[in-house]
Every structure is written in structure tokens, then in C-alpha cells.
mmCIF file of the N, C-alpha and C atoms, coordinates in Angstrom:
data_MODEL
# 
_entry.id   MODEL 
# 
loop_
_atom_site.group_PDB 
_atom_site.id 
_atom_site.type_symbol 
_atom_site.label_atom_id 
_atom_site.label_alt_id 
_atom_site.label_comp_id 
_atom_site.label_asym_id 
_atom_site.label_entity_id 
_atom_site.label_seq_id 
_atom_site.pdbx_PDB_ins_code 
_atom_site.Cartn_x 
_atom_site.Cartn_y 
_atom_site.Cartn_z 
_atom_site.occupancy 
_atom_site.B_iso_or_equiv 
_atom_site.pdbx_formal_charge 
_atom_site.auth_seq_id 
_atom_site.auth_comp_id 
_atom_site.auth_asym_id 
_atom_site.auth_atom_id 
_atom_site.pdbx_PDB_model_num 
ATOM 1   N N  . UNK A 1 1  ? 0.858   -1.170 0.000  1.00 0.00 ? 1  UNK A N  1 
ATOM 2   C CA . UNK A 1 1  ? 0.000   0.000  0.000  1.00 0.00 ? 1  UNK A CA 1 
ATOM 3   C C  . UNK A 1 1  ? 0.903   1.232  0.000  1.00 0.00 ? 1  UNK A C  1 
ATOM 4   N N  . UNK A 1 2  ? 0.730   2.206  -0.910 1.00 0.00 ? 2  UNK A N  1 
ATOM 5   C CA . UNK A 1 2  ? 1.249   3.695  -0.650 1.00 0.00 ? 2  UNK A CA 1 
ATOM 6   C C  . UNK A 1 2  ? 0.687   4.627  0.365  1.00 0.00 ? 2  UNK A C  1 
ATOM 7   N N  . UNK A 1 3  ? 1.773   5.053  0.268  1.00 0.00 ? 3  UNK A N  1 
ATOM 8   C CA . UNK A 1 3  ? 1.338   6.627  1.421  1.00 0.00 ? 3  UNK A CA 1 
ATOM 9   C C  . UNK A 1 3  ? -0.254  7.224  0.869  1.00 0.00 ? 3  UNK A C  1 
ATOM 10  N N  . UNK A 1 4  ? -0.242  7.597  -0.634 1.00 0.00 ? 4  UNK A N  1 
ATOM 11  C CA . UNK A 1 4  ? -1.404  7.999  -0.529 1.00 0.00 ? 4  UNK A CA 1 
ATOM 12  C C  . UNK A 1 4  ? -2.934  6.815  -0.433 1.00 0.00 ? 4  UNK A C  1 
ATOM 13  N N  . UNK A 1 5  ? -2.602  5.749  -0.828 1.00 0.00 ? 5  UNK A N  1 
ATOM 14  C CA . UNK A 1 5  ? -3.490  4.880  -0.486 1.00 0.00 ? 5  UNK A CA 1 
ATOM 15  C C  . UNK A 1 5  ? -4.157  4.649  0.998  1.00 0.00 ? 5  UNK A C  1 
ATOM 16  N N  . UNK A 1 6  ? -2.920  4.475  1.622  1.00 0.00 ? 6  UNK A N  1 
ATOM 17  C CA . UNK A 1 6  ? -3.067  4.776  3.063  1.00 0.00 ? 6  UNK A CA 1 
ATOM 18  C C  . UNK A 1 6  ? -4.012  5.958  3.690  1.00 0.00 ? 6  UNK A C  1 
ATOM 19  N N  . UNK A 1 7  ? -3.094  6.752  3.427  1.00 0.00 ? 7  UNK A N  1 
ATOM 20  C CA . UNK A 1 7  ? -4.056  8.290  3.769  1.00 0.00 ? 7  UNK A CA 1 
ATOM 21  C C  . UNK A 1 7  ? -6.284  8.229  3.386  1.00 0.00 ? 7  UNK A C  1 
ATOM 22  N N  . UNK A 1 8  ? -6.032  7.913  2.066  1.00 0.00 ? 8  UNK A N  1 
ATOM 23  C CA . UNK A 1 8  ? -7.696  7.343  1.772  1.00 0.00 ? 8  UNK A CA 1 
ATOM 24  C C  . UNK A 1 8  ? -8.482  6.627  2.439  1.00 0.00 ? 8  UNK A C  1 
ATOM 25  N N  . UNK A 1 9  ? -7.831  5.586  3.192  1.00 0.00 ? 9  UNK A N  1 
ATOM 26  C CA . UNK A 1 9  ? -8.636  4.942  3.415  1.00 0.00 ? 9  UNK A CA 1 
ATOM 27  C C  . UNK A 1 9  ? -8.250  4.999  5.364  1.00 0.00 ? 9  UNK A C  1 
ATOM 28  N N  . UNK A 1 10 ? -7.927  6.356  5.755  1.00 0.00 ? 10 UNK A N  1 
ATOM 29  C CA . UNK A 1 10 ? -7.315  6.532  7.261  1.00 0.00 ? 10 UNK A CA 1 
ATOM 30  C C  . UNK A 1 10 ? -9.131  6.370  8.063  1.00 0.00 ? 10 UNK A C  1 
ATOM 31  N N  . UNK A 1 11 ? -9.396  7.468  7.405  1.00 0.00 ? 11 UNK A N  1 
ATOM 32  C CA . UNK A 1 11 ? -10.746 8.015  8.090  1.00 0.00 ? 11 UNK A CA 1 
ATOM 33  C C  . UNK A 1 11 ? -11.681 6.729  8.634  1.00 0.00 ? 11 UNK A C  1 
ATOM 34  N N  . UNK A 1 12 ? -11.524 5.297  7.216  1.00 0.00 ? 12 UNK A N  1 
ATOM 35  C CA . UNK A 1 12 ? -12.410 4.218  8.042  1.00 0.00 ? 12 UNK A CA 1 
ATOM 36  C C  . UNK A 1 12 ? -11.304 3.542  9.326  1.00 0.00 ? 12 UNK A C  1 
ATOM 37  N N  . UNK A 1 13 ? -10.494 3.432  8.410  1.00 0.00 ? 13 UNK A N  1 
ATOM 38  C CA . UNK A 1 13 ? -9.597  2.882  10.090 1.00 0.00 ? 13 UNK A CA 1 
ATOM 39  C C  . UNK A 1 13 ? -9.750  3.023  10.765 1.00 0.00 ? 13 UNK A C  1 
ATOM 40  N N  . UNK A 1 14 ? -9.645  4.506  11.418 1.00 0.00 ? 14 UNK A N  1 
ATOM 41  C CA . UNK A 1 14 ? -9.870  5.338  12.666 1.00 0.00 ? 14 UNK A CA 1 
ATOM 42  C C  . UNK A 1 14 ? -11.347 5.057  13.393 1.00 0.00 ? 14 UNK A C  1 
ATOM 43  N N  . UNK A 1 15 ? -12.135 5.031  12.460 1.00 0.00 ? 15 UNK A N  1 
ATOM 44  C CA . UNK A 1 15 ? -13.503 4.524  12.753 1.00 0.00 ? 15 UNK A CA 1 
ATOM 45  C C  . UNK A 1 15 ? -13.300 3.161  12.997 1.00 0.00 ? 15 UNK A C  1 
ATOM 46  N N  . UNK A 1 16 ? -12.544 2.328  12.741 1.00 0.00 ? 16 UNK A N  1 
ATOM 47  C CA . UNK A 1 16 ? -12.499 0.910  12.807 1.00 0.00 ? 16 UNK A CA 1 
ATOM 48  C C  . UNK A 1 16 ? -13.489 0.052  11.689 1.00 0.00 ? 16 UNK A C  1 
ATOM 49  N N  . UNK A 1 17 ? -13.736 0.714  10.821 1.00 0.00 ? 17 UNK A N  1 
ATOM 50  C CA . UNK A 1 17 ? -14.929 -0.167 9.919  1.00 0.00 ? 17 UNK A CA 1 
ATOM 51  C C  . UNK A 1 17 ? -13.789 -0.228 8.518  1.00 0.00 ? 17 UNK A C  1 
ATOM 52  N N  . UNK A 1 18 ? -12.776 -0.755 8.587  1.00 0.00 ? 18 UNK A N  1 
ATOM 53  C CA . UNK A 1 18 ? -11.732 -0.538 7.436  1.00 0.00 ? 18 UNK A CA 1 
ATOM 54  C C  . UNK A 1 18 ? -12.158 -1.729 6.207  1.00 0.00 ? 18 UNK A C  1 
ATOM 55  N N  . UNK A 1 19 ? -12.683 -1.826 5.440  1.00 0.00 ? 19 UNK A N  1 
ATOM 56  C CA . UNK A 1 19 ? -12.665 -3.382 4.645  1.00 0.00 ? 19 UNK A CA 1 
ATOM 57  C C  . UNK A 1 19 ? -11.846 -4.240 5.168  1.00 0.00 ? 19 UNK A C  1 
ATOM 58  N N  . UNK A 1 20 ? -11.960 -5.157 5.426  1.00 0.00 ? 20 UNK A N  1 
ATOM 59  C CA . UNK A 1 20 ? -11.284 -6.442 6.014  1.00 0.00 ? 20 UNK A CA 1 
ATOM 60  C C  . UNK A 1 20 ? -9.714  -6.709 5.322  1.00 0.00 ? 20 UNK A C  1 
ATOM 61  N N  . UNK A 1 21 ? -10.056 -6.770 3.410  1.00 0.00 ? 21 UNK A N  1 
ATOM 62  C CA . UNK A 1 21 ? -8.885  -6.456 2.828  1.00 0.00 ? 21 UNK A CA 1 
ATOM 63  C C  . UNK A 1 21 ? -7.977  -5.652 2.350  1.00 0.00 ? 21 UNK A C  1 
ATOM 64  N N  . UNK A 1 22 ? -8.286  -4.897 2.988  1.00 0.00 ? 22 UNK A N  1 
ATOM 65  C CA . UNK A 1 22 ? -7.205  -3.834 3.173  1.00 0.00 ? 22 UNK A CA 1 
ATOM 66  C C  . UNK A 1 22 ? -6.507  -3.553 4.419  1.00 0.00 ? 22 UNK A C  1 
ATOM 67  N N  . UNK A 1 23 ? -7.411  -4.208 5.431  1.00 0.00 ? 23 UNK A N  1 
ATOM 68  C CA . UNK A 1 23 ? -6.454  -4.215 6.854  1.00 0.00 ? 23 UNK A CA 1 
ATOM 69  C C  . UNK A 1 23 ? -5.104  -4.583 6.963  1.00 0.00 ? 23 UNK A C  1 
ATOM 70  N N  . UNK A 1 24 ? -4.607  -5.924 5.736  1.00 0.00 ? 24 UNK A N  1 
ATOM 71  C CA . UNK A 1 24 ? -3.467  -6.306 6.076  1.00 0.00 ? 24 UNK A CA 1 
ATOM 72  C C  . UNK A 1 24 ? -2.511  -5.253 5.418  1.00 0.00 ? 24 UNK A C  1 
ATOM 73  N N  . UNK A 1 25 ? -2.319  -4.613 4.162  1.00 0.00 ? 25 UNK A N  1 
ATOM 74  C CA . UNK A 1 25 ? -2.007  -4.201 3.646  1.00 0.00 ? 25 UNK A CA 1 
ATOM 75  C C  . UNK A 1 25 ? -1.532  -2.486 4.470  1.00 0.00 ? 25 UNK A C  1 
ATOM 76  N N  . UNK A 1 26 ? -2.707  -2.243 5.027  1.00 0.00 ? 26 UNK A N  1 
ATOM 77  C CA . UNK A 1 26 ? -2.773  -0.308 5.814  1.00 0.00 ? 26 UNK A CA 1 
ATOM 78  C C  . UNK A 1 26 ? -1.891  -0.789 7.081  1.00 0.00 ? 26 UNK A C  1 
ATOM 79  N N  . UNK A 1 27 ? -2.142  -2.010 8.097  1.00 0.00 ? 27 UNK A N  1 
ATOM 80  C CA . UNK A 1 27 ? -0.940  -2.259 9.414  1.00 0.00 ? 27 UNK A CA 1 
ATOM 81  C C  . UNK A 1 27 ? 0.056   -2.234 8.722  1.00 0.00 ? 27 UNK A C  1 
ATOM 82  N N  . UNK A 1 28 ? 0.508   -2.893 7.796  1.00 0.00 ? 28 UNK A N  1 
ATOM 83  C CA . UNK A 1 28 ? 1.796   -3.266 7.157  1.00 0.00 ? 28 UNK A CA 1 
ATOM 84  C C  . UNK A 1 28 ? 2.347   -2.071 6.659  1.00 0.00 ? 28 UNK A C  1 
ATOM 85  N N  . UNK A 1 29 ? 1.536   -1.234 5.607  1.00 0.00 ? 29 UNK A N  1 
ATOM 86  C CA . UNK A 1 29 ? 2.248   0.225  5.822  1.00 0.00 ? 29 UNK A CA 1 
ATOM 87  C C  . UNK A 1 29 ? 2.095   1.329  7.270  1.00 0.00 ? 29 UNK A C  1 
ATOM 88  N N  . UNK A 1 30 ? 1.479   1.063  8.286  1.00 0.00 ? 30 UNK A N  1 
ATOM 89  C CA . UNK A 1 30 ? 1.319   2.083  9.325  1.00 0.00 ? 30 UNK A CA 1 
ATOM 90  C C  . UNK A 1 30 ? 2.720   1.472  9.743  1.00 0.00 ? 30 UNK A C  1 
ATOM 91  N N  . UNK A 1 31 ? 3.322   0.241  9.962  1.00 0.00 ? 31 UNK A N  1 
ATOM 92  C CA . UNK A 1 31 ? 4.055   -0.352 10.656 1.00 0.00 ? 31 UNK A CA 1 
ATOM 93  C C  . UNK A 1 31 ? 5.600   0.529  10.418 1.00 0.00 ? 31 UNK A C  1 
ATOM 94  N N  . UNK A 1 32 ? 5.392   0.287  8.720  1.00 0.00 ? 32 UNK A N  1 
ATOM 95  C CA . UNK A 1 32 ? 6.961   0.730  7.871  1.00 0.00 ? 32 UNK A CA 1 
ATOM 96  C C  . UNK A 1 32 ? 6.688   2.092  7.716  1.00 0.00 ? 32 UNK A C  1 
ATOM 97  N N  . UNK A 1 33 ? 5.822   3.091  7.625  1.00 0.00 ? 33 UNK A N  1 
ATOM 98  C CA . UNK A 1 33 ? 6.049   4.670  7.328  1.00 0.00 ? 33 UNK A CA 1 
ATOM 99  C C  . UNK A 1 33 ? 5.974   5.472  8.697  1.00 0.00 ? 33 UNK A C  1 
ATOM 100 N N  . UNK A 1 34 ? 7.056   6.098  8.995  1.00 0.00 ? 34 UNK A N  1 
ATOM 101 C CA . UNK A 1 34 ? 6.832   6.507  10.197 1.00 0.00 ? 34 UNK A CA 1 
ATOM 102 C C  . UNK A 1 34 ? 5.732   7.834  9.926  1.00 0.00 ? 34 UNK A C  1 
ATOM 103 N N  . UNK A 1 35 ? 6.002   8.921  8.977  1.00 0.00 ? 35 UNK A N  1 
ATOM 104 C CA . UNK A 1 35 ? 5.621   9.792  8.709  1.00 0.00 ? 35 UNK A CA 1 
ATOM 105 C C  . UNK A 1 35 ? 3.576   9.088  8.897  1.00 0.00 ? 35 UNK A C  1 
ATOM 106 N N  . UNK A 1 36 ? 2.985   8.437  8.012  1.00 0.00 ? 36 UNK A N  1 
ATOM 107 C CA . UNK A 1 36 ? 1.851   7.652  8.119  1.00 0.00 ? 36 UNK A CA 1 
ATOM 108 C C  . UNK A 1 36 ? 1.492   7.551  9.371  1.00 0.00 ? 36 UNK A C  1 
ATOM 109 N N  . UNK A 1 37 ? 1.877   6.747  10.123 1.00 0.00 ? 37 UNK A N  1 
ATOM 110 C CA . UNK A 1 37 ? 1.789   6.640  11.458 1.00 0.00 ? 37 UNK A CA 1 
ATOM 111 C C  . UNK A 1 37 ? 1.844   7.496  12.235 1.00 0.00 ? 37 UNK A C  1 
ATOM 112 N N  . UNK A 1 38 ? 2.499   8.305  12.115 1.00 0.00 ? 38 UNK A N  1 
ATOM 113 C CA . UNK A 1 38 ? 2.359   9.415  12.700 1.00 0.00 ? 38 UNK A CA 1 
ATOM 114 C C  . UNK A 1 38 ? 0.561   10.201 12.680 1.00 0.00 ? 38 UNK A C  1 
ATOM 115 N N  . UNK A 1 39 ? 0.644   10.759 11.365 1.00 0.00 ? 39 UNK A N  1 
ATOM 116 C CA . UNK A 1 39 ? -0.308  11.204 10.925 1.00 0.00 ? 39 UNK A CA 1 
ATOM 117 C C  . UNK A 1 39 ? -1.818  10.579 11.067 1.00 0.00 ? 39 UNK A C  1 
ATOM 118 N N  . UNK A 1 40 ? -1.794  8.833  11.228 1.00 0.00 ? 40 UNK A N  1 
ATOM 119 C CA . UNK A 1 40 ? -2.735  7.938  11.961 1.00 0.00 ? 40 UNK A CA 1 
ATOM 120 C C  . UNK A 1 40 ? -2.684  8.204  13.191 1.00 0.00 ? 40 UNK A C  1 
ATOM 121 N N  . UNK A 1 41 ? -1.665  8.338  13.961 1.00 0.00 ? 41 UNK A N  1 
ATOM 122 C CA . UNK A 1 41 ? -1.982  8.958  15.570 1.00 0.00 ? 41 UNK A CA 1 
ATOM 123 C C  . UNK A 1 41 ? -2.418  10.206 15.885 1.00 0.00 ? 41 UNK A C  1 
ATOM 124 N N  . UNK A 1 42 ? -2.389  10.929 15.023 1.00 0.00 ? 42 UNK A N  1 
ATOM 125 C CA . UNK A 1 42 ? -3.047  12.618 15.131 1.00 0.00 ? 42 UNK A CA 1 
ATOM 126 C C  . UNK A 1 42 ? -4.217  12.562 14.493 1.00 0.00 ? 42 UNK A C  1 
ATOM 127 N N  . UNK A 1 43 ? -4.545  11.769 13.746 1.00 0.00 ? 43 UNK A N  1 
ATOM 128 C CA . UNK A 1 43 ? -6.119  11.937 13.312 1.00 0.00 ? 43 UNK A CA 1 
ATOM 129 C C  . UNK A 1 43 ? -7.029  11.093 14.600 1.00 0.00 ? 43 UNK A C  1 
ATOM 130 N N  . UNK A 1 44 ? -6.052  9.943  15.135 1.00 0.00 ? 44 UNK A N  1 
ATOM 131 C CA . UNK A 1 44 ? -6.954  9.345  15.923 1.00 0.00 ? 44 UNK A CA 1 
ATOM 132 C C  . UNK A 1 44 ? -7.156  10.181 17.124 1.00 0.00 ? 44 UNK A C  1 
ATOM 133 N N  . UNK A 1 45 ? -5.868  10.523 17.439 1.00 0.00 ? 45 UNK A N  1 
ATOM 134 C CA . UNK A 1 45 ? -5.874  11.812 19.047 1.00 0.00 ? 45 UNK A CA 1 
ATOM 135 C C  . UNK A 1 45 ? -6.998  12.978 19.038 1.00 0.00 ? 45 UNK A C  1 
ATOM 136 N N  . UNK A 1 46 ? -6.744  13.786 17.534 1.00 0.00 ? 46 UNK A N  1 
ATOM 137 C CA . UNK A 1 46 ? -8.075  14.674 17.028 1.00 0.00 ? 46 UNK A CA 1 
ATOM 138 C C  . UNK A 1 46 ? -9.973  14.017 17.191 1.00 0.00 ? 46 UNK A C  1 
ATOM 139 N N  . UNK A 1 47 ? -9.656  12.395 16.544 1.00 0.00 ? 47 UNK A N  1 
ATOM 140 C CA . UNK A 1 47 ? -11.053 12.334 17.091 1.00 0.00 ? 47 UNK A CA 1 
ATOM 141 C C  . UNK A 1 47 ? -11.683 12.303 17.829 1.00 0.00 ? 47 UNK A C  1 
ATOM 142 N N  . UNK A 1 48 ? -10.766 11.353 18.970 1.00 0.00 ? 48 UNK A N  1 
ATOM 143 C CA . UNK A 1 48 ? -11.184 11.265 20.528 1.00 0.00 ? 48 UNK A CA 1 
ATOM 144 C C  . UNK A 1 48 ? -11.032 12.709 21.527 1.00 0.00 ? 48 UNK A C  1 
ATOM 145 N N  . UNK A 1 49 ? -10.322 13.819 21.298 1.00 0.00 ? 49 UNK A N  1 
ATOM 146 C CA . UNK A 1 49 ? -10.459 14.779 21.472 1.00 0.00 ? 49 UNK A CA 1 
ATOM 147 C C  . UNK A 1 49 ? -12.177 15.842 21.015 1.00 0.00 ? 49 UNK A C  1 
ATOM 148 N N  . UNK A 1 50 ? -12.280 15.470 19.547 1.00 0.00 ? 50 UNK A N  1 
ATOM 149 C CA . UNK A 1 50 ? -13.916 16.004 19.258 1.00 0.00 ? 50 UNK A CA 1 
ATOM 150 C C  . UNK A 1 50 ? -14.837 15.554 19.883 1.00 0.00 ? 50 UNK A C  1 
ATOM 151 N N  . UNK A 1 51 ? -14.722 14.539 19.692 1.00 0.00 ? 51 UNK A N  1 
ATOM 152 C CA . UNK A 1 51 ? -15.714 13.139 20.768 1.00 0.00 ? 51 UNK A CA 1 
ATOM 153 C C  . UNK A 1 51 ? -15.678 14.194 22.297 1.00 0.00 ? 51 UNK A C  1 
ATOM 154 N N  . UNK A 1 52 ? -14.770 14.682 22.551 1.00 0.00 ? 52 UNK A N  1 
ATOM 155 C CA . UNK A 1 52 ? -14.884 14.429 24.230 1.00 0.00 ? 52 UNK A CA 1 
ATOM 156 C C  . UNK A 1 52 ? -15.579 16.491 24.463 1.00 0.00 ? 52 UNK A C  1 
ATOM 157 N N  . UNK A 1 53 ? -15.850 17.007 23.381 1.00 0.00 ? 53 UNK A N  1 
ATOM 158 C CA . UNK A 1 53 ? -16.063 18.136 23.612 1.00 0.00 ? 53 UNK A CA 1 
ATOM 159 C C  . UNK A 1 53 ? -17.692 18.383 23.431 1.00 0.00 ? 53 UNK A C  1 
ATOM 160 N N  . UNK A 1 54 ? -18.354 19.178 24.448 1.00 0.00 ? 54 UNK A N  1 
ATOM 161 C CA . UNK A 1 54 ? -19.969 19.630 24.454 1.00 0.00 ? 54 UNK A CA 1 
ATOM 162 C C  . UNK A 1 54 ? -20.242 19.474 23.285 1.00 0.00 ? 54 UNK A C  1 
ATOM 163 N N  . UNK A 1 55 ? -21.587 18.718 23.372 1.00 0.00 ? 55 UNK A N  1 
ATOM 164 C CA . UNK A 1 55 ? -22.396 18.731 21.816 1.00 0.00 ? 55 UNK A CA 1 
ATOM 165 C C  . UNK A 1 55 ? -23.098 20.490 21.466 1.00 0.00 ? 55 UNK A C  1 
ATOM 166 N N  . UNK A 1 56 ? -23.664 20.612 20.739 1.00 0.00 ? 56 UNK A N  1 
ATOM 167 C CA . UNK A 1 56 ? -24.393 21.665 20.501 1.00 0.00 ? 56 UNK A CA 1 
ATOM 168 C C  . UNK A 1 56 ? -24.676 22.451 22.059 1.00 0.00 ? 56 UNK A C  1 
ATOM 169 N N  . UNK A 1 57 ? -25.139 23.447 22.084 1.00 0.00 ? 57 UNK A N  1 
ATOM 170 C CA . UNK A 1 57 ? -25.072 24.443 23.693 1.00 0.00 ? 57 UNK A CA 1 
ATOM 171 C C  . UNK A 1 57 ? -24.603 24.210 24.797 1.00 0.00 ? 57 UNK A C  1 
ATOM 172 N N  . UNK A 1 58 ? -23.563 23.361 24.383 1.00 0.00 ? 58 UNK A N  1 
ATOM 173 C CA . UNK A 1 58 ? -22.255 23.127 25.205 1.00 0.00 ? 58 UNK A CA 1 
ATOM 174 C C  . UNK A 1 58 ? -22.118 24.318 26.465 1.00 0.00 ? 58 UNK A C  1 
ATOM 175 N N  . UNK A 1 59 ? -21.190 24.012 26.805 1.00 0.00 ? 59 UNK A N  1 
ATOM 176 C CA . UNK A 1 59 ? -20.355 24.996 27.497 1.00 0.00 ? 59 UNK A CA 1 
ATOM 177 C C  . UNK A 1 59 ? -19.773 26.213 27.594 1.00 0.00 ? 59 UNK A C  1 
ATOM 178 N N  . UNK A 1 60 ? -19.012 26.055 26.136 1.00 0.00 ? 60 UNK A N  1 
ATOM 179 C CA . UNK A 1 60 ? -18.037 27.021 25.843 1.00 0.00 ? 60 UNK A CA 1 
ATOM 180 C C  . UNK A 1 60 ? -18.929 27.915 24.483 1.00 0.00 ? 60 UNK A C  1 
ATOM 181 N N  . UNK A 1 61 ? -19.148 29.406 25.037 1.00 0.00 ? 61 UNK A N  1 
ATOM 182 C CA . UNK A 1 61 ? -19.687 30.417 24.063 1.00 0.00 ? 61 UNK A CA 1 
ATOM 183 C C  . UNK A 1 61 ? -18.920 30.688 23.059 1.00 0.00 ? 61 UNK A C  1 
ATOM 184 N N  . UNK A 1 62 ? -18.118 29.933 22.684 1.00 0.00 ? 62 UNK A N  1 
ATOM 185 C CA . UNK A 1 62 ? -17.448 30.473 21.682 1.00 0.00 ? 62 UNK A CA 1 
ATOM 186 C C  . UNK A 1 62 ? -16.942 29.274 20.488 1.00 0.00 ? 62 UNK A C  1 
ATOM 187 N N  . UNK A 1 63 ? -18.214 28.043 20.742 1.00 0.00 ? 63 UNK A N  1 
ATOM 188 C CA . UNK A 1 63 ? -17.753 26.889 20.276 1.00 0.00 ? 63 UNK A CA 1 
ATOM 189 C C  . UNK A 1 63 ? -18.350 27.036 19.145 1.00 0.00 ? 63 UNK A C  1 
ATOM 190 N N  . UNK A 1 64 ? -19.595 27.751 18.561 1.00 0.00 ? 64 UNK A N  1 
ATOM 191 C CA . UNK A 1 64 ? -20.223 28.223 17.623 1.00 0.00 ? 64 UNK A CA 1 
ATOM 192 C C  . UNK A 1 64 ? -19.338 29.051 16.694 1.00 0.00 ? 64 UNK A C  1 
ATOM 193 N N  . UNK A 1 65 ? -18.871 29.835 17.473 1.00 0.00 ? 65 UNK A N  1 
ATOM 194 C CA . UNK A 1 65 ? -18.105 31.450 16.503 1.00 0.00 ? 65 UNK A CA 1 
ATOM 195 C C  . UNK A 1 65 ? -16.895 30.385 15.837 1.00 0.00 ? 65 UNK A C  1 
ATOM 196 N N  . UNK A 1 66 ? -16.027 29.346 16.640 1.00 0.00 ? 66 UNK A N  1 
ATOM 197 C CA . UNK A 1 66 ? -15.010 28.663 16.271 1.00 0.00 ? 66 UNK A CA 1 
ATOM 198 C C  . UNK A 1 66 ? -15.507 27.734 14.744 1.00 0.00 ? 66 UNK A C  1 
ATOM 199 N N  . UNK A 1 67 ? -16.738 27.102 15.294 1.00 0.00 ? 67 UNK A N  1 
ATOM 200 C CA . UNK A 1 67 ? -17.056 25.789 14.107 1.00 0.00 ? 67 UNK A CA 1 
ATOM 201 C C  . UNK A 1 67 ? -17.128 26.544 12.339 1.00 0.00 ? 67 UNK A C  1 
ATOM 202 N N  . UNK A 1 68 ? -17.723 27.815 13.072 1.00 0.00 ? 68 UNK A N  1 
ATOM 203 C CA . UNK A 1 68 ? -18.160 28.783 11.435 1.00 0.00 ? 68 UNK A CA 1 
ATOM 204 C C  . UNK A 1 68 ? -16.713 29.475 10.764 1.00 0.00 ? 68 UNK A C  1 
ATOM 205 N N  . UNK A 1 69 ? -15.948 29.630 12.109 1.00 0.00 ? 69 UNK A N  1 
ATOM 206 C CA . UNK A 1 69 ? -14.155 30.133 11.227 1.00 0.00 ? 69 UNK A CA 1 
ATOM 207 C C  . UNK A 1 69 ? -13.830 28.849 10.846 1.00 0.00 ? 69 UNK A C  1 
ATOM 208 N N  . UNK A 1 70 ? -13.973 27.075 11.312 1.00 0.00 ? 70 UNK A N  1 
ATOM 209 C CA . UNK A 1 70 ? -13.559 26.591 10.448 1.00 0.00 ? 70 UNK A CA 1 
ATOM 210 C C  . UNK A 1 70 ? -14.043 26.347 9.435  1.00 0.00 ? 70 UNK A C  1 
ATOM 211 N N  . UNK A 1 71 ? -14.956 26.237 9.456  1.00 0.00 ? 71 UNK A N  1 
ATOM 212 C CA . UNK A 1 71 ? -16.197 25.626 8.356  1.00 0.00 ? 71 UNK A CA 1 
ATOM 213 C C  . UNK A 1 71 ? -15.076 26.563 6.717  1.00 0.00 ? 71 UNK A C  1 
ATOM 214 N N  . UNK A 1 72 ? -15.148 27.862 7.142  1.00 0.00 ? 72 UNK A N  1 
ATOM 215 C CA . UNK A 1 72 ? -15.286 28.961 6.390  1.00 0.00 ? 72 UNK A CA 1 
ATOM 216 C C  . UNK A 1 72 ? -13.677 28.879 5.450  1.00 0.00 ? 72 UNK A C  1 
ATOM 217 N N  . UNK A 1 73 ? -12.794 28.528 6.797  1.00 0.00 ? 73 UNK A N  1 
ATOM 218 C CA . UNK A 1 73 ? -11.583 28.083 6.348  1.00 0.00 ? 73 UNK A CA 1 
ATOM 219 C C  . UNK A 1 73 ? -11.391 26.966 5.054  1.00 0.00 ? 73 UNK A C  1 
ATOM 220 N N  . UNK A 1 74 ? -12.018 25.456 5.685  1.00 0.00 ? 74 UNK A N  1 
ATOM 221 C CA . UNK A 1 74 ? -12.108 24.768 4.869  1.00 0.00 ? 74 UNK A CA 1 
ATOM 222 C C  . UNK A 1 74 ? -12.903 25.000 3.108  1.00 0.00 ? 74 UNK A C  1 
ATOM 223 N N  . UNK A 1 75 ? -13.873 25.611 3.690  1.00 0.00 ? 75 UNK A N  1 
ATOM 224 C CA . UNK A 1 75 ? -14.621 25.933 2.064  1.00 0.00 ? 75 UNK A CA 1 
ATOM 225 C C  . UNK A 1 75 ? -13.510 27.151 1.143  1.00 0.00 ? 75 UNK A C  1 
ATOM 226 N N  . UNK A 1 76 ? -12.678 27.834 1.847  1.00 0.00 ? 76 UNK A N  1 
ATOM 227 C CA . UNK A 1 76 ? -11.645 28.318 1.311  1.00 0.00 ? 76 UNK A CA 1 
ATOM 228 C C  . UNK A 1 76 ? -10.561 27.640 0.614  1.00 0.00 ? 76 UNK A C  1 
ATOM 229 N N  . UNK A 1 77 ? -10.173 26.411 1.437  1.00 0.00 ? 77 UNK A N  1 
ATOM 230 C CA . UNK A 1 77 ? -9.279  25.635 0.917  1.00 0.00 ? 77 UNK A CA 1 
ATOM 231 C C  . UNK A 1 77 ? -9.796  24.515 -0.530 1.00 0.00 ? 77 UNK A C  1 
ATOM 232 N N  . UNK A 1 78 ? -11.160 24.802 -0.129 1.00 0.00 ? 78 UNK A N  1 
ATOM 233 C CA . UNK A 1 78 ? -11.832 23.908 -1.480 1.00 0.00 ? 78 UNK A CA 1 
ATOM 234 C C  . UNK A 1 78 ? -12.115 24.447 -2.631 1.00 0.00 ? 78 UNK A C  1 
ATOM 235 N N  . UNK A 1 79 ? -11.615 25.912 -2.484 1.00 0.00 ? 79 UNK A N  1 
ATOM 236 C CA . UNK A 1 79 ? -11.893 26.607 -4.395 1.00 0.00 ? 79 UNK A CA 1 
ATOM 237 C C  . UNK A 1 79 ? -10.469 26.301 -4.615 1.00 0.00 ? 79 UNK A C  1 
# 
């Protein structure tokens, strides 16, 4: 599997719902790319981090103003 193959198919990993055949192939490169692995431990740290923050009228007043600068960011990065 390549780096970018890898990268495609991170998001089910992380979720744990990866196709079965591709599992052997994505350990085997998480194992040998450090850079990959890496980047699999920061997407996984990022999720369990979102996971652990107030849903909607949370806590924090400023979790709204934050979601719309990213939102806004990303749709920037997509033209």
C-alpha cells in the first residue's frame, strides 16, 4: 500500500470499519512509514479529542463562533 493509499482509506480505520482487505495491507504500511503513522496517531488523538467536547449548547460560548471560522476556512481551501 502507498502513502497515498493509506491516507484514503485513514478516516475508516480510525472509525475501525476498514474493509477487512485492506487491513493487512494499511498495518503493514502504518508499521513501515513513520511519517503515516504518525499522521494515523493525530487523526486518531483529534477524534477522541472532538468526541470528548460539548455537543451543541455546550459549554463554551465560543464553540459556535469557532465551528463557522472553520467551516469557512475549509470551504476556502476547497476553491
Amino acid at each position: 500500500m502507498t502513502c497515498q493509499e493509506a491516507i484514503d482509506v485513514m478516516g475508516e480505520a480510525v472509525e475501525g470499519c476498514l474493509v477487512p482487505g485492506l487491513r493487512p495491507g494499511f498495518d503493514e504500511h502504518i508499521a513501515e512509514c513513520h511519517p503515516c503513522a504518525t499522521y494515523f496517531e493525530h487523526l486518531h488523538l483529534t477524534r477522541r479529542a472532538l468526541r470528548s467536547m460539548p455537543h451543541e449548547g455546550g459549554t463554551s460560548p465560543r464553540r459556535s463562533e469557532l465551528i463557522e471560522k472553520f467551516r469557512k476556512e475549509f470551504e476556502r481551501e476547497g476553491d
